[in-house]
C-alpha positions as CSV (number, residue, x, y, z in Angstrom):
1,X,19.4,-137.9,-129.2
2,X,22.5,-136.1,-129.8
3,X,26.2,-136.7,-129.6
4,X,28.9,-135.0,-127.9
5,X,32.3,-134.2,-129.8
6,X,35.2,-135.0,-127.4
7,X,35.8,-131.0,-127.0
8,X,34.6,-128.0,-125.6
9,X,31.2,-127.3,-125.0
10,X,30.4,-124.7,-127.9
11,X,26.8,-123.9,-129.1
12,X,26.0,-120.2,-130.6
13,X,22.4,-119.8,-132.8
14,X,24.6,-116.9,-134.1
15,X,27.6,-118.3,-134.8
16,X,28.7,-119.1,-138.9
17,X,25.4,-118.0,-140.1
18,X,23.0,-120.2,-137.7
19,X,19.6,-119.6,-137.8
20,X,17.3,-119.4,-134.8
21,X,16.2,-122.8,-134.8
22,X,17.2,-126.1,-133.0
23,X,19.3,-127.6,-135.9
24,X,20.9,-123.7,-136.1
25,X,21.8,-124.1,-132.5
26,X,22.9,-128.1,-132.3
27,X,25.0,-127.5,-135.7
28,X,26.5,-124.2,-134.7
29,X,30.8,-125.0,-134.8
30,X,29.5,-128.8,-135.8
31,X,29.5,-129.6,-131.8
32,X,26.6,-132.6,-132.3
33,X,26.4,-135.4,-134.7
34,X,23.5,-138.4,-135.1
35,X,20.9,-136.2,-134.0
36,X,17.2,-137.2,-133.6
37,X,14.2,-134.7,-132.9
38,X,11.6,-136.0,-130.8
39,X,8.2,-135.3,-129.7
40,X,6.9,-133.3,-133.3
41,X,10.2,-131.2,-133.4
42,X,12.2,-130.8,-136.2
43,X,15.9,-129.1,-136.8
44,X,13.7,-125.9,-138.2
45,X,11.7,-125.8,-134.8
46,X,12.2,-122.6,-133.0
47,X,14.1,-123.4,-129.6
48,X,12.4,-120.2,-127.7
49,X,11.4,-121.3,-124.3
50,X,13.2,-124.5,-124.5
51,X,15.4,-126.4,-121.4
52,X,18.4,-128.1,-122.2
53,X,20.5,-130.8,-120.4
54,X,24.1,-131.6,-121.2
55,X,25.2,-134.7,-119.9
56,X,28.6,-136.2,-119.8
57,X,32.0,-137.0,-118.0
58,X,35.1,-134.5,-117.9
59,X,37.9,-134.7,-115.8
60,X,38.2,-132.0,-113.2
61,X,41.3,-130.8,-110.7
62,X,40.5,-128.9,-107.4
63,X,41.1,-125.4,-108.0
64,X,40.3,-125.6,-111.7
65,X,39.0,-122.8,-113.7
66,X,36.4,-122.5,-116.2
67,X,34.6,-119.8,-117.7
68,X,30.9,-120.5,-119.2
69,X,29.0,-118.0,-122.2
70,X,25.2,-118.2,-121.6
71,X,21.7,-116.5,-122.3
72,X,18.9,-116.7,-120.4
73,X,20.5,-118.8,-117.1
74,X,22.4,-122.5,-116.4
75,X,23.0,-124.9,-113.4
76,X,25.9,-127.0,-113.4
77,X,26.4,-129.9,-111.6
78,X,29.2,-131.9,-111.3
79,X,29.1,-135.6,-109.2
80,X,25.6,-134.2,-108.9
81,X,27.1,-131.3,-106.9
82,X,25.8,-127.7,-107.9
83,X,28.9,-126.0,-108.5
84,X,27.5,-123.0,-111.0
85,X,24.0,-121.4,-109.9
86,X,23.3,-118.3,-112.7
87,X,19.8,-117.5,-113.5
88,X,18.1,-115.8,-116.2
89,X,16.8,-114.3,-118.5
90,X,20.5,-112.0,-119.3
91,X,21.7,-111.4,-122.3
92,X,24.7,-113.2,-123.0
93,X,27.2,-113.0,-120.2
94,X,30.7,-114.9,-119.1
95,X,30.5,-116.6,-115.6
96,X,33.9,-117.8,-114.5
97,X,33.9,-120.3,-111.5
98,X,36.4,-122.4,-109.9
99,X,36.0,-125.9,-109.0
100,X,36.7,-126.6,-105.5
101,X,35.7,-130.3,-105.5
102,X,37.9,-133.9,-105.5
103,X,40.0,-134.0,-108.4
104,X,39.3,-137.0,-110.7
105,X,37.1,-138.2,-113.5
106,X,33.3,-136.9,-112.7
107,X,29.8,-137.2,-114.2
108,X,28.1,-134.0,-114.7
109,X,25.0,-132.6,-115.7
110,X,24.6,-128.6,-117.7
111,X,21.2,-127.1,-117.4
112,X,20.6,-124.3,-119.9
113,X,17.8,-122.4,-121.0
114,X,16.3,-120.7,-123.7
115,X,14.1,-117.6,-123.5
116,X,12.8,-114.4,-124.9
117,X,14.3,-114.9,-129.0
118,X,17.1,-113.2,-129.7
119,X,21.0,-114.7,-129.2
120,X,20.6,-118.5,-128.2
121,X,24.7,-119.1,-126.9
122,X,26.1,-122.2,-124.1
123,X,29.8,-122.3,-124.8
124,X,32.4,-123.3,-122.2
125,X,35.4,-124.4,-121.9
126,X,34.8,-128.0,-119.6
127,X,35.5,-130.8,-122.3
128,X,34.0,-133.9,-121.6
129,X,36.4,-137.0,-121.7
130,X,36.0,-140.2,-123.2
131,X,36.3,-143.2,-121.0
132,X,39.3,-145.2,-121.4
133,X,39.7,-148.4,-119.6
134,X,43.0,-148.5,-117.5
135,X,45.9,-150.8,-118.4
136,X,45.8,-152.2,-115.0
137,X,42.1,-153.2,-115.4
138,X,43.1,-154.7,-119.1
139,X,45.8,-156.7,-117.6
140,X,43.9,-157.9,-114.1
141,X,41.3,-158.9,-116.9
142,X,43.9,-160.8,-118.7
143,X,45.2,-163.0,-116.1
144,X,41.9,-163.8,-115.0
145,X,40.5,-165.0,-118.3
146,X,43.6,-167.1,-118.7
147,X,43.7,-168.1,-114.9
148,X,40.1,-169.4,-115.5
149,X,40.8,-171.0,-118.9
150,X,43.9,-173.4,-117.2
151,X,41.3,-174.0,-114.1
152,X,38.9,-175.0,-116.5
153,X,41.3,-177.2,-118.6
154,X,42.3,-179.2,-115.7
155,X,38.9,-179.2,-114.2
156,X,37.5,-180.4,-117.3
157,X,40.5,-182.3,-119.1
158,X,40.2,-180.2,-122.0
C-alpha cells in the first residue's frame, strides 16, 4: 500500500541519490508515506520489469494542460477515459497533452512501467485533490439530523 501526498505526481530512481530499487523510487522527493511491500518484495527489491498503477482523484478543466516525464511507456485514464496513450520502452521523455474532457472533479487511473534498468522516472504535474465535502451537503445534513431529532421528540414524547 502506498500513500499519495496531496501534490504532484513526482517519482525519479535518480533523483537525491535514489538507488534502483522500489523504496529508491517510492521515496524519491518523499512523494509516498505508510508504505507496505507485498508478495516477497521489499524496499531493496529491484523494480526492473515492474507495472505500476496510480490511482486517485484531481480536478481537471477542459482545455487543461499537463505535461508527464516517463521511461519505458504510461496510459492515463481519467473518468476511465484514455486521455494519454505513450508506449515504451524510451528513455525518459516529456509528453504534453491537453485534456479535452468535462471539467470537474474526476477519478483517474496512471499506468506506468518499468523496463530494461537504467533511469526509473513518472513525474507530472496533475495533483490529485483531497475530497472535501461541500458546505451545502454539511448544512442539508444539518437540518436533516435536527428535522429528524424534533420528529422523533414528538413522535416519541421525548
Amino acid at each position: 500500500m502506498c500513500h499519495l501526498l496531496p501534490s504532484a505526481i513526482t517519482f525519479s530512481a535518480e533523483a537525491l541519490g535514489a538507488s534502483y530499487t522500489l523504496g529508491g523510487f517510492l521515496n524519491s522527493f518523499g512523494a509516498a508515506s505508510g508504505i507496505s511491500y507485498l508478495n516477497g518484495f521489499t524496499s531493496a527489491s529491484n523494480p526492473n520489469d515492474s507495472l505500476w498503477v496510480f490511482t486517485g482523484t484531481a480536478g481537471f478543466t477542459n482545455g487543461q494542460n499537463f505535461a508527464v516525464t516517463h521511461d519505458d511507456g504510461t496510459q492515463m485514464y481519467v473518468n476511465g477515459v484514455n486521455v494519454l496513450s505513450d508506449p515504451g520502452p524510451t528513455p525518459p521523455v516529456t509528453t504534453n497533452f491537453t485534456y479535452t474532457g468535462a471539467t470537474g472533479n474526476f477519478p483517474f487511473q496512471f499506468i506506468y512501467t518499468e523496463c530494461c534498468n537504467g533511469q526509473m522516472d513518472y513525474l507530472t504535474d496533475l495533483a490529485p485533490t483531497i475530497p472535501v465535502s461541500e458546505p451545502g451537503s454539511l448544512l442539508l445534513l444539518g437540518t436533516g439530523l435536527i428535522g429528524f431529532g424534533a420528529y422523533a421528540r414528538r413522535r416519541f414524547g421525548c
